[in-house]
DSSP file (Angstrom, degrees, kcal/mol; ACC not computed):
  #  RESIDUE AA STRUCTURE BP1 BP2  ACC     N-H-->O    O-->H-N    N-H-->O    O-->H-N    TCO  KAPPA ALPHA  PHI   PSI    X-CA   Y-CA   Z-CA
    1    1 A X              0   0    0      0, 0.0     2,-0.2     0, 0.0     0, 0.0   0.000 360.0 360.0 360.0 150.0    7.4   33.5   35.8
    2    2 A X        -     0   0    0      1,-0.2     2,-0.1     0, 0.0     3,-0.0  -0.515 360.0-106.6-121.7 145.0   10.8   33.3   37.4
    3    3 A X        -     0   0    0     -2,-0.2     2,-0.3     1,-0.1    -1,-0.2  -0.350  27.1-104.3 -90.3-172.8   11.8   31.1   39.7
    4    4 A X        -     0   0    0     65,-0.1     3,-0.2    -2,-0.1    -1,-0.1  -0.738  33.0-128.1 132.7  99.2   12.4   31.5   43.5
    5    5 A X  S >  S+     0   0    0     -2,-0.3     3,-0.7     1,-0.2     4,-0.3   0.754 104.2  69.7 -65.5  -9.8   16.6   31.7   44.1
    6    6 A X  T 3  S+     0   0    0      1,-0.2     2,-1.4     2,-0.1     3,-0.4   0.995 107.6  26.1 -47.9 -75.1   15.9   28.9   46.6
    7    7 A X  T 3  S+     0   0    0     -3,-0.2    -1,-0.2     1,-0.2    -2,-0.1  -0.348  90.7 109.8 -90.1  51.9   15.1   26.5   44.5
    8    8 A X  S <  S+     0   0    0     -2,-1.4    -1,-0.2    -3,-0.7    -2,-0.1   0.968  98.5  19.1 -76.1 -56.1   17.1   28.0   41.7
    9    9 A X  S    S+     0   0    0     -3,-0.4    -1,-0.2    -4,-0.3    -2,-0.1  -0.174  94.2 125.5-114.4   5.0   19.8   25.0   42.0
   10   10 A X        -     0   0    0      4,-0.0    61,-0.3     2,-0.0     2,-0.1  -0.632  54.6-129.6 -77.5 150.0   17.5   21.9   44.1
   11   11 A X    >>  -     0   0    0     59,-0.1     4,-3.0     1,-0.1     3,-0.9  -0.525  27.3-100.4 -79.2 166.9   17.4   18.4   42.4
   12   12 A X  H 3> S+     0   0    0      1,-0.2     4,-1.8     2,-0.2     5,-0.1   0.769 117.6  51.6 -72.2 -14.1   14.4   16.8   41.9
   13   13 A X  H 34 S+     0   0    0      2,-0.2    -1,-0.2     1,-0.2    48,-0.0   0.465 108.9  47.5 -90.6   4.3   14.9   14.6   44.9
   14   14 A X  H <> S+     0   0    0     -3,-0.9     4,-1.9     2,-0.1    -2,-0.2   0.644 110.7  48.6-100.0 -24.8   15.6   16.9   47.1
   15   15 A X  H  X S+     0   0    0     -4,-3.0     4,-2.2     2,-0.2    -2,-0.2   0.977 119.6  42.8 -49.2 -62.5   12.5   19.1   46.0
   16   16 A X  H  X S+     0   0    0     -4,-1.8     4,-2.1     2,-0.2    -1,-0.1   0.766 116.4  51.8 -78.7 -25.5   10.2   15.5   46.3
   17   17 A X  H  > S+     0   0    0      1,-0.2     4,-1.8     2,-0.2     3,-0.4   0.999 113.4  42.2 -67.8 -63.3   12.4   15.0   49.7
   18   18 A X  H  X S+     0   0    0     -4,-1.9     4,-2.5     1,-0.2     5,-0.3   0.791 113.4  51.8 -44.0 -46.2   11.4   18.5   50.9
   19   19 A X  H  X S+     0   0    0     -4,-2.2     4,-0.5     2,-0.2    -1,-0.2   0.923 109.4  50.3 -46.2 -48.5    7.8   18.1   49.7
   20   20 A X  H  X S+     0   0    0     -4,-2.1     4,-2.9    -3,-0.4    -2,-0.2   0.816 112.1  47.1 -60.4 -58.1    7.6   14.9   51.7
   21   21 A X  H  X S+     0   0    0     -4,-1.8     4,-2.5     2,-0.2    -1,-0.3   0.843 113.0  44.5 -35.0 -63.3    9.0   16.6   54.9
   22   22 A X  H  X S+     0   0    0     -4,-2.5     4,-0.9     2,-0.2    -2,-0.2   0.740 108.0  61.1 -94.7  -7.0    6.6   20.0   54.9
   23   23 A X  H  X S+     0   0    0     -4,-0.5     4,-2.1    -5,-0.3    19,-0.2   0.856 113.0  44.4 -91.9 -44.9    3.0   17.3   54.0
   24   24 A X  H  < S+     0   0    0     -4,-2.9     4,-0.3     1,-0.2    -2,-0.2   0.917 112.8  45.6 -85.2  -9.6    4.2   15.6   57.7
   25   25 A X  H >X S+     0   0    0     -4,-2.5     4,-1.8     2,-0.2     3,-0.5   0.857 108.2  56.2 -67.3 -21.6    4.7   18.4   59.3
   26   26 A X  H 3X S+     0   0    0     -4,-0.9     4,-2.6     1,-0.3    -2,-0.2   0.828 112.9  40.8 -51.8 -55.2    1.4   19.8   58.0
   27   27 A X  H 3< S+     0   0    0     -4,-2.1    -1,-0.3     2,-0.2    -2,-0.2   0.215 109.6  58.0-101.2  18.2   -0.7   16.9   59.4
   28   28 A X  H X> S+     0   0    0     -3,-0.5     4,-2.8    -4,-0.3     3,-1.6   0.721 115.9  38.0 -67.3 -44.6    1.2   16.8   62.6
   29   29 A X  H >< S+     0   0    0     -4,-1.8     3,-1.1     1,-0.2     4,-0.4   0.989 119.6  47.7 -34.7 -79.4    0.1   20.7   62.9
   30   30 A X  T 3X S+     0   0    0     -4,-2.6     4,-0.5     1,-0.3    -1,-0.2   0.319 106.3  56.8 -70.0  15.9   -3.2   20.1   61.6
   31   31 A X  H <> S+     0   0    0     -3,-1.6     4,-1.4     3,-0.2    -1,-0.3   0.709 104.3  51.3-119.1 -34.5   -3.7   17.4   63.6
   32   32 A X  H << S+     0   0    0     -4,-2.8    -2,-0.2    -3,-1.1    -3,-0.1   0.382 116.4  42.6 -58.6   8.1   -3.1   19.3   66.8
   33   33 A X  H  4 S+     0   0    0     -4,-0.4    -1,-0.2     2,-0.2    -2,-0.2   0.652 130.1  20.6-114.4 -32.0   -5.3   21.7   65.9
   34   34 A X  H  < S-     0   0    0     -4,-0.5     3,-0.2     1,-0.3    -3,-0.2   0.361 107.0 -99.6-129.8 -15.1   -8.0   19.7   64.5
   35   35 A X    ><  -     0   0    0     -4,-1.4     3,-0.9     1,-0.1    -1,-0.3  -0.222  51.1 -48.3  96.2-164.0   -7.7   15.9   66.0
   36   36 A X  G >  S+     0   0    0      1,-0.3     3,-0.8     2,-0.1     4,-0.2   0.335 109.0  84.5 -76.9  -7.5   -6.6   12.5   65.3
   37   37 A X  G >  S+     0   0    0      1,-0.2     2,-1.9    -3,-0.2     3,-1.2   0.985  80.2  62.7 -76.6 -33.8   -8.3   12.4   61.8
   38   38 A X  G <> S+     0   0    0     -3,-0.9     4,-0.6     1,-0.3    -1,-0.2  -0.016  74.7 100.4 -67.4  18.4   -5.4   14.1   59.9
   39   39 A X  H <> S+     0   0    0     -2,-1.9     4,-1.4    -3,-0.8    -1,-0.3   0.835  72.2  58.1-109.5 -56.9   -3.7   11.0   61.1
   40   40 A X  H <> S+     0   0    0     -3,-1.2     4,-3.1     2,-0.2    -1,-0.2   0.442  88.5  75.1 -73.6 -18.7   -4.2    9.5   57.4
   41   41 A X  H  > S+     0   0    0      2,-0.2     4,-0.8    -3,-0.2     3,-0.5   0.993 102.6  41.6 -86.2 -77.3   -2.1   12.7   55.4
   42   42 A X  H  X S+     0   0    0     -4,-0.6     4,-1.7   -19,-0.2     5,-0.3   0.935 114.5  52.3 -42.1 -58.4    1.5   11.2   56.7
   43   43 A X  H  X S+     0   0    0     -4,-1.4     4,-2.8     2,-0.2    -1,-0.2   0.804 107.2  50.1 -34.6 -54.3    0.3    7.7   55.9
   44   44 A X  H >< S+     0   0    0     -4,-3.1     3,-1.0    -3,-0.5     4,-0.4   0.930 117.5  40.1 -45.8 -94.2   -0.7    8.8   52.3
   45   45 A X  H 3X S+     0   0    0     -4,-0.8     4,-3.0     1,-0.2     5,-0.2   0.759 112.2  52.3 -29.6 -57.2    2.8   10.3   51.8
   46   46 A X  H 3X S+     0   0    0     -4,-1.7     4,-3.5     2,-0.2    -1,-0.2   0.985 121.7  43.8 -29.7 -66.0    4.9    7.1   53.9
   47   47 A X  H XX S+     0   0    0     -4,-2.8     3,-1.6    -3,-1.0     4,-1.6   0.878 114.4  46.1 -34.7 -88.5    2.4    5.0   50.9
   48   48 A X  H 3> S+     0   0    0     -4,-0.4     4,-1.3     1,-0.3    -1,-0.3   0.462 111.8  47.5 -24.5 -54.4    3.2    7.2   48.4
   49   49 A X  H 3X S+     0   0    0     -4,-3.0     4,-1.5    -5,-0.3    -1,-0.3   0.764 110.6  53.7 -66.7 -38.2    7.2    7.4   48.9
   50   50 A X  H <X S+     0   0    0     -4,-3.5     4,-1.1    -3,-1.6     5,-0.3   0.951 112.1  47.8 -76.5 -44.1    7.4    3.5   49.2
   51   51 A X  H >X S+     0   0    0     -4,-1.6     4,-2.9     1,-0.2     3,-0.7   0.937 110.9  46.1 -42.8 -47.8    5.5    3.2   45.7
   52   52 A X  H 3X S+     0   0    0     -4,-1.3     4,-2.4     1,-0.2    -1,-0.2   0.941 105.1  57.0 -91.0 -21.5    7.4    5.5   43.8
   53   53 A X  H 3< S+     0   0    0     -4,-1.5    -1,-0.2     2,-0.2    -2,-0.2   0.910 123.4  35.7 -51.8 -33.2   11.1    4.1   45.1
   54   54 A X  H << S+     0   0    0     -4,-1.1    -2,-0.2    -3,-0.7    -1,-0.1   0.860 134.9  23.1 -71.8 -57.7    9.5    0.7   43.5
   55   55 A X  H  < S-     0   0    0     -4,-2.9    -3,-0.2    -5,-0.3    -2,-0.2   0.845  86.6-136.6 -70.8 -41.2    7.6    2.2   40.7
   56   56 A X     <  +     0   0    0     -4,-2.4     2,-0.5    -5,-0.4    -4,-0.1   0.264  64.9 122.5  54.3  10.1    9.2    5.3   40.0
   57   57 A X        +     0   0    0     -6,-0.3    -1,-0.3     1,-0.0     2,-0.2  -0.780  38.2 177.7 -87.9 157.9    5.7    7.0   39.6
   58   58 A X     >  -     0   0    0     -2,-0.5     4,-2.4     1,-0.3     3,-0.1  -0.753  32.7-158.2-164.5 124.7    5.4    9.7   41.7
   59   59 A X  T >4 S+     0   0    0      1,-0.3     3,-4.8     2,-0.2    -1,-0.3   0.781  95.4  56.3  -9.0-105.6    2.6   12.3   42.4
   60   60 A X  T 3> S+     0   0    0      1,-0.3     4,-1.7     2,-0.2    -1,-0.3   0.533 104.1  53.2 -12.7 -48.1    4.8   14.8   44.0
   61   61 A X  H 3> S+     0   0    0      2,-0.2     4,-2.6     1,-0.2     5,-0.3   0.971 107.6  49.6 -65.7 -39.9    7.1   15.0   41.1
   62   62 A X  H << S+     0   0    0     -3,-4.8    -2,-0.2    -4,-2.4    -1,-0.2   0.737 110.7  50.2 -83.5 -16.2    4.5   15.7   38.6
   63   63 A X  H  > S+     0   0    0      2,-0.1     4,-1.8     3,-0.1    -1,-0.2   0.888 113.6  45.9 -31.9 -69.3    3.0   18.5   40.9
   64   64 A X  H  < S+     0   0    0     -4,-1.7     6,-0.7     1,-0.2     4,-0.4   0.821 114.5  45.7 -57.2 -45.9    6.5   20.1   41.2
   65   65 A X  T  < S+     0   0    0     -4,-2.6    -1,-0.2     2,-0.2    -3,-0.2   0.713 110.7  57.3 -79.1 -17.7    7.2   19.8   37.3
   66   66 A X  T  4 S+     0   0    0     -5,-0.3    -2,-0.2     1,-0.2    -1,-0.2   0.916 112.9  40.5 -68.0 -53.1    3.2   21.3   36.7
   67   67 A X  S  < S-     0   0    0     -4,-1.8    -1,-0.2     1,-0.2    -2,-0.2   0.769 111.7-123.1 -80.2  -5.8    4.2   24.7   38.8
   68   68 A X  S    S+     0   0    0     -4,-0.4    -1,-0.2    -5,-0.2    -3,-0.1  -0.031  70.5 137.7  89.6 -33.7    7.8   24.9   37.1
   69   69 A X        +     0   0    0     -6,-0.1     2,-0.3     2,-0.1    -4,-0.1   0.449  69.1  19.7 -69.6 -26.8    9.1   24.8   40.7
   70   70 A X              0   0    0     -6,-0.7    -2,-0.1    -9,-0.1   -59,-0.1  -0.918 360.0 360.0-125.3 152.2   12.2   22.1   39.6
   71   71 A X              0   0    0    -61,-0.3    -2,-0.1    -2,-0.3    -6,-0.1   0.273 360.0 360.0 -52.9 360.0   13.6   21.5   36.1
């Protein structure tokens, strides 16, 4: 499968940056649609971002490298 000419040329920290970015805007939506529980989706990601800057594991990379979507 071929990739997308968007994300022909992203790095992988701007792919994980981007990710990071469209999962809060997602629970701000879904949380105006749906209430205050969705409240928890930034938090996870906030969580998430400060681990893997320590750790270097991160989720979100190993999602993105699963679909192909970055090298």
């Amino acid at each position: 499968m071929s990739k997308s000419i968007m994300f022909e040329n992203i790095t992988m920290g701007n792919a994980v940056t981007a990710f990071s970015g469209f999962m809060v805007l997602l629970s701000v939506i879904l949380m105006s649609i749906f209430g205050h529980g969705f409240v928890w989706l930034p938090i996870l990601v906030g969580i998430l971002t400060v681990q893997s800057a320590f750790t270097g594991f991160c989720p979100s990379e190993i999602l993105l490298r699963k679909y192909n979507l970055v090298k």
